[in-house]
Backbone atoms as SQL, in Angstrom:
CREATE TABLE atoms (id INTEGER PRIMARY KEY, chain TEXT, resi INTEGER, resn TEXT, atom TEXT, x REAL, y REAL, z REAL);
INSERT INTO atoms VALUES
  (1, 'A', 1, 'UNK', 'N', 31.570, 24.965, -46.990),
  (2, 'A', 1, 'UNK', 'CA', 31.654, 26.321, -46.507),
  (3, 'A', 1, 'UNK', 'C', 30.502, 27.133, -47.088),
  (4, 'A', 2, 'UNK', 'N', 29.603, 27.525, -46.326),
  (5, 'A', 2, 'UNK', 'CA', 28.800, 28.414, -46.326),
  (6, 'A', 2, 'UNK', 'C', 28.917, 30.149, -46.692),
  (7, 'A', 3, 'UNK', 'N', 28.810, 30.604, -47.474),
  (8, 'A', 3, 'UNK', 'CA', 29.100, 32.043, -47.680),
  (9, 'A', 3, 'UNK', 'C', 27.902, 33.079, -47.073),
  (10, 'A', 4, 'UNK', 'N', 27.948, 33.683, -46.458),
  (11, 'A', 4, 'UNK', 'CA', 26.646, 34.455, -45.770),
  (12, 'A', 4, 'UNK', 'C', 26.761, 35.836, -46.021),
  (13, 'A', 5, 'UNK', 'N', 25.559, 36.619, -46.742),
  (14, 'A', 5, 'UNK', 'CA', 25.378, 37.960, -47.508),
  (15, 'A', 5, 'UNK', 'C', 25.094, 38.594, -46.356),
  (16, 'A', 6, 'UNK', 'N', 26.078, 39.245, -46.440),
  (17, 'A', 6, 'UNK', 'CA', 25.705, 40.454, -45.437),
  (18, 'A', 6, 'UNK', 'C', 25.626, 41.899, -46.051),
  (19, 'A', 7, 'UNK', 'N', 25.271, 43.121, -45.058),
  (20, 'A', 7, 'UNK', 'CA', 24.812, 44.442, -44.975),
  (21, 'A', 7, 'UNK', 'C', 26.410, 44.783, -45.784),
  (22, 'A', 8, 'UNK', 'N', 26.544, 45.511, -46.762),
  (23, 'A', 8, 'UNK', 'CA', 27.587, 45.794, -47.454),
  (24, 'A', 8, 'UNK', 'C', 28.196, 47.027, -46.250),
  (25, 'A', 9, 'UNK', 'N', 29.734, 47.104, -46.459),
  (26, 'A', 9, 'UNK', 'CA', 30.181, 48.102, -45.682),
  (27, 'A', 9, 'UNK', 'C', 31.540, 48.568, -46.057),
  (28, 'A', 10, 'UNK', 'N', 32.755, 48.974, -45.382),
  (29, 'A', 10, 'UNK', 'CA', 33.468, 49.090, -45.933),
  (30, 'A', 10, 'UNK', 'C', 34.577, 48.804, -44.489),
  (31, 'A', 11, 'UNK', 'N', 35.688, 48.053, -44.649),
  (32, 'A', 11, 'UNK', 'CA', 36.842, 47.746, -43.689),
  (33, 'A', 11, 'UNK', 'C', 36.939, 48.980, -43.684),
  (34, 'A', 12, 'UNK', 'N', 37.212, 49.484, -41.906),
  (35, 'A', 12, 'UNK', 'CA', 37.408, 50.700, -41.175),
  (36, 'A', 12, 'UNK', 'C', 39.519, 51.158, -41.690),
  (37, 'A', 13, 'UNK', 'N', 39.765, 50.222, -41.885),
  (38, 'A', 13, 'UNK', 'CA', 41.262, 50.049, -41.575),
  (39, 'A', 13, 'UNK', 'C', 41.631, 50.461, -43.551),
  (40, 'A', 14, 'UNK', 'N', 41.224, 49.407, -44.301),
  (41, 'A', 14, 'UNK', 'CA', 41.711, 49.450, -45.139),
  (42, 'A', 14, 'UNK', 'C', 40.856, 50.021, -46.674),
  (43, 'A', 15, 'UNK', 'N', 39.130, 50.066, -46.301),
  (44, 'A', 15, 'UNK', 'CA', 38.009, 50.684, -47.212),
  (45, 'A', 15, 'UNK', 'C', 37.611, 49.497, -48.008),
  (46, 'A', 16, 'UNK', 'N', 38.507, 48.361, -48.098),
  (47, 'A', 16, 'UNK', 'CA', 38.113, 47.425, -49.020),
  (48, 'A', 16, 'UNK', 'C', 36.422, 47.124, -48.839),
  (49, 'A', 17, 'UNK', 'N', 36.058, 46.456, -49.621),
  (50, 'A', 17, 'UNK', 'CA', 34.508, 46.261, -49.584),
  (51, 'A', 17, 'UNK', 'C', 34.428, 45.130, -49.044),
  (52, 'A', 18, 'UNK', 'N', 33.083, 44.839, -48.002),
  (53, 'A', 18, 'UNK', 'CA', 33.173, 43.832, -47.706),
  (54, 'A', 18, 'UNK', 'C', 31.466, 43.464, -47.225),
  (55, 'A', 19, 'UNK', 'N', 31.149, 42.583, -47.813),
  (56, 'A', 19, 'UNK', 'CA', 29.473, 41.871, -48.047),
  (57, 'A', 19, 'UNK', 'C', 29.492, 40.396, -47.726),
  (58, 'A', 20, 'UNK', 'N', 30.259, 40.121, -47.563),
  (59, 'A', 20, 'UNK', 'CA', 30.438, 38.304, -47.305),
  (60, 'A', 20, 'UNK', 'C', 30.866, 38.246, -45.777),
  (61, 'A', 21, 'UNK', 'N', 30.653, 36.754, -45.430),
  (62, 'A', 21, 'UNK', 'CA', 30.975, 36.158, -44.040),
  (63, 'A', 21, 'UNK', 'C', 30.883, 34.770, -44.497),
  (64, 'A', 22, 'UNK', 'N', 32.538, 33.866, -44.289),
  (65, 'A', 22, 'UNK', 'CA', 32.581, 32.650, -44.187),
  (66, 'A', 22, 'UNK', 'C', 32.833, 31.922, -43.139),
  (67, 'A', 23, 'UNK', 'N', 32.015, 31.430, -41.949),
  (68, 'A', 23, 'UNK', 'CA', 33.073, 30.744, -40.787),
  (69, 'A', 23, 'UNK', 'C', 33.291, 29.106, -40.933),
  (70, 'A', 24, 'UNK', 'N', 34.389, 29.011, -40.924),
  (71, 'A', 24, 'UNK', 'CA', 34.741, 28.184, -41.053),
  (72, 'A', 24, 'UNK', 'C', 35.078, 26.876, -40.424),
  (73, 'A', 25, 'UNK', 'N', 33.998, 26.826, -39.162),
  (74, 'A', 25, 'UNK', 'CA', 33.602, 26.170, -38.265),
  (75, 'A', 25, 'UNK', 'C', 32.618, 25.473, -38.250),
  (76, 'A', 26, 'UNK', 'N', 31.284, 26.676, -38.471),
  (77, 'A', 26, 'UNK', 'CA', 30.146, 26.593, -38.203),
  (78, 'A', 26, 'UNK', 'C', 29.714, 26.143, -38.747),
  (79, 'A', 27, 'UNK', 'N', 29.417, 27.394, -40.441),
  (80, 'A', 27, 'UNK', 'CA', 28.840, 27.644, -41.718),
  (81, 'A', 27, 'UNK', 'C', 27.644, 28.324, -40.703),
  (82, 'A', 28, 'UNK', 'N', 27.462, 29.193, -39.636),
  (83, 'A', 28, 'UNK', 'CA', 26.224, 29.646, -39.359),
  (84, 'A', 28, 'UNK', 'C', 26.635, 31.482, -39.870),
  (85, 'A', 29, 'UNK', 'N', 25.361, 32.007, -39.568),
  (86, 'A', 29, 'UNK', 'CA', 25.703, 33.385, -39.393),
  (87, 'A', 29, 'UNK', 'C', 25.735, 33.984, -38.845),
  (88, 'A', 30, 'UNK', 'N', 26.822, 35.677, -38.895),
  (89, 'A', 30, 'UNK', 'CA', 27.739, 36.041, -37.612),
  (90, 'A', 30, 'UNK', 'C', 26.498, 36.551, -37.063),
  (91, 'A', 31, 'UNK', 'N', 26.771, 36.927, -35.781),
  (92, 'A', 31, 'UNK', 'CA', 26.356, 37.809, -35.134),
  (93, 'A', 31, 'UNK', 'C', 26.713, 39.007, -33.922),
  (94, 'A', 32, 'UNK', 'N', 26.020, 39.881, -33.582),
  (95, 'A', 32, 'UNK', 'CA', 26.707, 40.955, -33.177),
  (96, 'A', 32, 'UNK', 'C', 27.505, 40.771, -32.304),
  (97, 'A', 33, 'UNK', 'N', 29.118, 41.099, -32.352),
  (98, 'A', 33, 'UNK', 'CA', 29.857, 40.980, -31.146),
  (99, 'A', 33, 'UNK', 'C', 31.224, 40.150, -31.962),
  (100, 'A', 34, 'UNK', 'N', 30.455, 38.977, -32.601),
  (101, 'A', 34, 'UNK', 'CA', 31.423, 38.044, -33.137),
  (102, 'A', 34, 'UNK', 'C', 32.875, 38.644, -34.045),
  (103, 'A', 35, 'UNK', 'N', 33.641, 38.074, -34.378),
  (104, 'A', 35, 'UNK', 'CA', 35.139, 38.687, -34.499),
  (105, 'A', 35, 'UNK', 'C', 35.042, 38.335, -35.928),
  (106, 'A', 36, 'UNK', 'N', 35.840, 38.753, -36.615),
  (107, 'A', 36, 'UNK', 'CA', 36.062, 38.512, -38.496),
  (108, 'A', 36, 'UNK', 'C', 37.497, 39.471, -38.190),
  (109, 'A', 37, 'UNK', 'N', 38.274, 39.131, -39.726),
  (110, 'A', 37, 'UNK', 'CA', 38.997, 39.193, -40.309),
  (111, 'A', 37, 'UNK', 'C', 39.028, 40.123, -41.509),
  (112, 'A', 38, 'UNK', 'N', 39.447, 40.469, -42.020),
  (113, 'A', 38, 'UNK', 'CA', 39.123, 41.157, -43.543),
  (114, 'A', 38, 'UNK', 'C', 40.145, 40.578, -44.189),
  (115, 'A', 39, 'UNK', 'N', 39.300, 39.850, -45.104),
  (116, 'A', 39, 'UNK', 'CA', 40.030, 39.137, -46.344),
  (117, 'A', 39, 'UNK', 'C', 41.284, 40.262, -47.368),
  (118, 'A', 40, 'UNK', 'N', 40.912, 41.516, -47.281),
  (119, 'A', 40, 'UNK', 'CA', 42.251, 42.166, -47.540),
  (120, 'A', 40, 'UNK', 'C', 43.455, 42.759, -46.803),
  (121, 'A', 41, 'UNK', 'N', 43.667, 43.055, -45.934),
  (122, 'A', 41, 'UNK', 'CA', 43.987, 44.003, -45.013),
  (123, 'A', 41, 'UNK', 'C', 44.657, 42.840, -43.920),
  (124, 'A', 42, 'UNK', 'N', 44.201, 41.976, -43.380),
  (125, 'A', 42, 'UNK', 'CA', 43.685, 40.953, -42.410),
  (126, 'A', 42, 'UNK', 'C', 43.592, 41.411, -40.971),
  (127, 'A', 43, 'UNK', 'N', 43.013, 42.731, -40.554),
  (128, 'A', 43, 'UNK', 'CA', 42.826, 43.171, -39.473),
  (129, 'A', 43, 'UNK', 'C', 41.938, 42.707, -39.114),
  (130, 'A', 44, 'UNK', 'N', 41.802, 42.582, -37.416),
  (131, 'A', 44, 'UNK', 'CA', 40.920, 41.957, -36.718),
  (132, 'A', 44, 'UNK', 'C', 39.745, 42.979, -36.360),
  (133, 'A', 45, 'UNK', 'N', 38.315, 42.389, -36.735),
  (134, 'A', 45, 'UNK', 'CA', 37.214, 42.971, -36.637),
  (135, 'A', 45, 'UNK', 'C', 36.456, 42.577, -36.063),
  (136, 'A', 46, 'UNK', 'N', 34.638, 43.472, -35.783),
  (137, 'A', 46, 'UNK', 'CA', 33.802, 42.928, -34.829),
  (138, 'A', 46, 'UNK', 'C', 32.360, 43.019, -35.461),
  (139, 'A', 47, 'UNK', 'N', 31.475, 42.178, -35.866),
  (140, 'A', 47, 'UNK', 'CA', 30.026, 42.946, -36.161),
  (141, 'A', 47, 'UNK', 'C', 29.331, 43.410, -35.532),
  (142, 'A', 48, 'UNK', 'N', 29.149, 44.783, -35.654),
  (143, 'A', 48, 'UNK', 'CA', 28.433, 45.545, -35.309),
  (144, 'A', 48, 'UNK', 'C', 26.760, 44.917, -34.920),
  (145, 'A', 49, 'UNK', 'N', 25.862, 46.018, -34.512),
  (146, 'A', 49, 'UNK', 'CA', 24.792, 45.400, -34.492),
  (147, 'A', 49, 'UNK', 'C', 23.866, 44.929, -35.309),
  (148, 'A', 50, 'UNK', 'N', 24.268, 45.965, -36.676),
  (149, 'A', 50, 'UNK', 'CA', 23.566, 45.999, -37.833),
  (150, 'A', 50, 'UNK', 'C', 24.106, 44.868, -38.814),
  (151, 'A', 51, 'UNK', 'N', 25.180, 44.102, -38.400),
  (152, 'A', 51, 'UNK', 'CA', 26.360, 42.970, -39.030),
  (153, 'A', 51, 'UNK', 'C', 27.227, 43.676, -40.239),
  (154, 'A', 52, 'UNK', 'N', 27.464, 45.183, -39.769),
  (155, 'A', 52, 'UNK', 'CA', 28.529, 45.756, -41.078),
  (156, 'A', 52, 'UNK', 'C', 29.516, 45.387, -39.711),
  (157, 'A', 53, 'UNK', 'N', 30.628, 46.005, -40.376),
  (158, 'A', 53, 'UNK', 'CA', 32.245, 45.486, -39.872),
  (159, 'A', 53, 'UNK', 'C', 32.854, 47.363, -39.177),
  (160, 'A', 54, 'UNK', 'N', 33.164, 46.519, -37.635),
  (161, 'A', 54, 'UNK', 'CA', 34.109, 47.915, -37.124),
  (162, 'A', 54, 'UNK', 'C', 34.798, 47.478, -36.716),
  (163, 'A', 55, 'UNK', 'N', 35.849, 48.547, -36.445),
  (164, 'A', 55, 'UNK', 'CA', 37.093, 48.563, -35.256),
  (165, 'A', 55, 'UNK', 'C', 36.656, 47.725, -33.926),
  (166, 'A', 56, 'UNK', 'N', 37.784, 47.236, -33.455),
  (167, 'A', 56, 'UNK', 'CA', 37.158, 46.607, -31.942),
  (168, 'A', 56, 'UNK', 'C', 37.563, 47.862, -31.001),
  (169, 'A', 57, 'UNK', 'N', 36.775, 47.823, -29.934),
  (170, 'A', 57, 'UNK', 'CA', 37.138, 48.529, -28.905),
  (171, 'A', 57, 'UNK', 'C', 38.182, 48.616, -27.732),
  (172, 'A', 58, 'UNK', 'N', 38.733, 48.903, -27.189),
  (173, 'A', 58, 'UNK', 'CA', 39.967, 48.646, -26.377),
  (174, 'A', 58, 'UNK', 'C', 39.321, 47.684, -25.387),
  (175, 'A', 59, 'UNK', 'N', 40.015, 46.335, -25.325),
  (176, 'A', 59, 'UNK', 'CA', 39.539, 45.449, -24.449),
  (177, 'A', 59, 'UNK', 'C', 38.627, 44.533, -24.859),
  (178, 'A', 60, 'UNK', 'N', 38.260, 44.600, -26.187),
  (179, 'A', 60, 'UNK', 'CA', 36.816, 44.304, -26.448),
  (180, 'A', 60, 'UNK', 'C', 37.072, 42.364, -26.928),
  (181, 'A', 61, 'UNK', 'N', 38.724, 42.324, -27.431),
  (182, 'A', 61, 'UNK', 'CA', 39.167, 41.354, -28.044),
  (183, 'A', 61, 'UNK', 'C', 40.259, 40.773, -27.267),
  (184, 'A', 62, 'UNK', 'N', 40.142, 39.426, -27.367),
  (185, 'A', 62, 'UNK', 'CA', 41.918, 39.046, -27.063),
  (186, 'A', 62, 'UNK', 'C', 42.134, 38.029, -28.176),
  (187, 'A', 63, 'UNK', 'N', 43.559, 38.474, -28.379),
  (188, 'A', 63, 'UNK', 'CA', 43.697, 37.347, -29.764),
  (189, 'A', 63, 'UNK', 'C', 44.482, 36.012, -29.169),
  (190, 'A', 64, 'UNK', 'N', 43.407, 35.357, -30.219),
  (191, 'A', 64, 'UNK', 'CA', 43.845, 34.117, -30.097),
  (192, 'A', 64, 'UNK', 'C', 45.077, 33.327, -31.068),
  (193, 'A', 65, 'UNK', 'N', 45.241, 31.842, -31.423),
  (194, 'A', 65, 'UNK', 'CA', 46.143, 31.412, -32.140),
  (195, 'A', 65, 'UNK', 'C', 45.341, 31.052, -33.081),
  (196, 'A', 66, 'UNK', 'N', 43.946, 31.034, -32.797),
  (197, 'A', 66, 'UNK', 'CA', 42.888, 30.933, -34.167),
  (198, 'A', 66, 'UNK', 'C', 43.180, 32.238, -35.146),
  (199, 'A', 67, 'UNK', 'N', 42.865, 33.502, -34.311),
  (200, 'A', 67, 'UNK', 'CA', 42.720, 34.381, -35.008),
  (201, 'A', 67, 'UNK', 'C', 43.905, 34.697, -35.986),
  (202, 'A', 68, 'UNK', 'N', 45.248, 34.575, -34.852),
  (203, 'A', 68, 'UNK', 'CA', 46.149, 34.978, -35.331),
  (204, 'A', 68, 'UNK', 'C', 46.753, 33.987, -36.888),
  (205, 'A', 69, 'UNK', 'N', 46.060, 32.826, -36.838),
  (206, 'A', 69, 'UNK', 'CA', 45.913, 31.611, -37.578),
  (207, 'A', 69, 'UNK', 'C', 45.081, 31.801, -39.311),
  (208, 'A', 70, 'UNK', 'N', 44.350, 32.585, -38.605),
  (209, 'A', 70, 'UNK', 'CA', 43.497, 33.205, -40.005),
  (210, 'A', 70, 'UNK', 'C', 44.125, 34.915, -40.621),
  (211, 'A', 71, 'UNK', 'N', 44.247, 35.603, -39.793),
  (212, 'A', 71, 'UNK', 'CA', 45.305, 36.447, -40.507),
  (213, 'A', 71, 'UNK', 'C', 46.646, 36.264, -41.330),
  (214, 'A', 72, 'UNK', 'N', 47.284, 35.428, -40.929),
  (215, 'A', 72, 'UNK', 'CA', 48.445, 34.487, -41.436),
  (216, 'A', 72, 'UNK', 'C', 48.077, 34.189, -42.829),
  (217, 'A', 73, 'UNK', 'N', 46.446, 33.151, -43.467),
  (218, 'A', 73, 'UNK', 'CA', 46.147, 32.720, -43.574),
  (219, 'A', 73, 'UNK', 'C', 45.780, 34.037, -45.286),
  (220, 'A', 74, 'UNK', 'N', 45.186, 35.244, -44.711),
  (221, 'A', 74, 'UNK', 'CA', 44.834, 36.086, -45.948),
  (222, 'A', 74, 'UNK', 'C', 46.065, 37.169, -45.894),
  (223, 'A', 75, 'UNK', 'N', 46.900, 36.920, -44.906),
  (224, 'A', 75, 'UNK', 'CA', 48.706, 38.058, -45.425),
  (225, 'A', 75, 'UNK', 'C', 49.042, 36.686, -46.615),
  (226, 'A', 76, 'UNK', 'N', 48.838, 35.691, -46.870),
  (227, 'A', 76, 'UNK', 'CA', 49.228, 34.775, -47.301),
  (228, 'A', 76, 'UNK', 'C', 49.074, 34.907, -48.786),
  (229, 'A', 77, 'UNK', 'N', 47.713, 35.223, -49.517),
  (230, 'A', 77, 'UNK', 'CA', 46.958, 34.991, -50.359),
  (231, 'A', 77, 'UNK', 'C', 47.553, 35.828, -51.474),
  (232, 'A', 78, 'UNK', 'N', 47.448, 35.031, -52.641),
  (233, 'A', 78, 'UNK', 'CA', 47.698, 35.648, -53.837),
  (234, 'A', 78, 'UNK', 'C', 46.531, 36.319, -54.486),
  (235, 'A', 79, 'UNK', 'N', 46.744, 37.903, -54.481),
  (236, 'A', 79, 'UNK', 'CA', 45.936, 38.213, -55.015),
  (237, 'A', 79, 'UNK', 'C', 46.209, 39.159, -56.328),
  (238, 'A', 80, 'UNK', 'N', 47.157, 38.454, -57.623),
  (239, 'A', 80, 'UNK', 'CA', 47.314, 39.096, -58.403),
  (240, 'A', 80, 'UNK', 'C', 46.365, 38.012, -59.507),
  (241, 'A', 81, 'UNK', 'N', 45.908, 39.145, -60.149),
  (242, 'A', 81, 'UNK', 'CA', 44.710, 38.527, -61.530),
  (243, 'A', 81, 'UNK', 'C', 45.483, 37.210, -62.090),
  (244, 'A', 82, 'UNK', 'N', 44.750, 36.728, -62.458),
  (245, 'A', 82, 'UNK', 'CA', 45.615, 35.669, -63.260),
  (246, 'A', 82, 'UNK', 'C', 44.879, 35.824, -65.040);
């Protein structure tokens, strides 16, 4: 798995920070249009043109059992310090 640095920004939904992109398919990097997740929150997102992270637009998405597969996936995650 490839980790890819992106344009720092902030999840529209939840403010968390967010500078990384992992796909977990590819290992390529996103590009504009393509769908993400937010590793906190796990709302479904879109990169922009500049590759920061927005809201999708009405219509812009249909979810899949992937997507819905990877949200599952970070509602899941333990994220207390150890």
């Amino acid at each position: 798995m490839r980790e890819n640095q992106l344009p720092e920004c902030q999840c529209p939904y939840c403010e968390a920070k967010l500078d990384t992109a992992t796909d977990l398919k590819t290992n390529v990097m996103p590009k504009p249009g393509d769908i993400s997740v937010c590793i906190n929150c796990a709302q479904v997102l879109v990169f922009a043109d500049d590759l920061t992270l927005r809201k999708p637009q009405p219509g812009e998405i249909t979810m899949t059992p992937e997507i819905e597969l990877y949200q599952k996936a970070v509602r899941g995650l333990d994220r207390r310090r150890h």
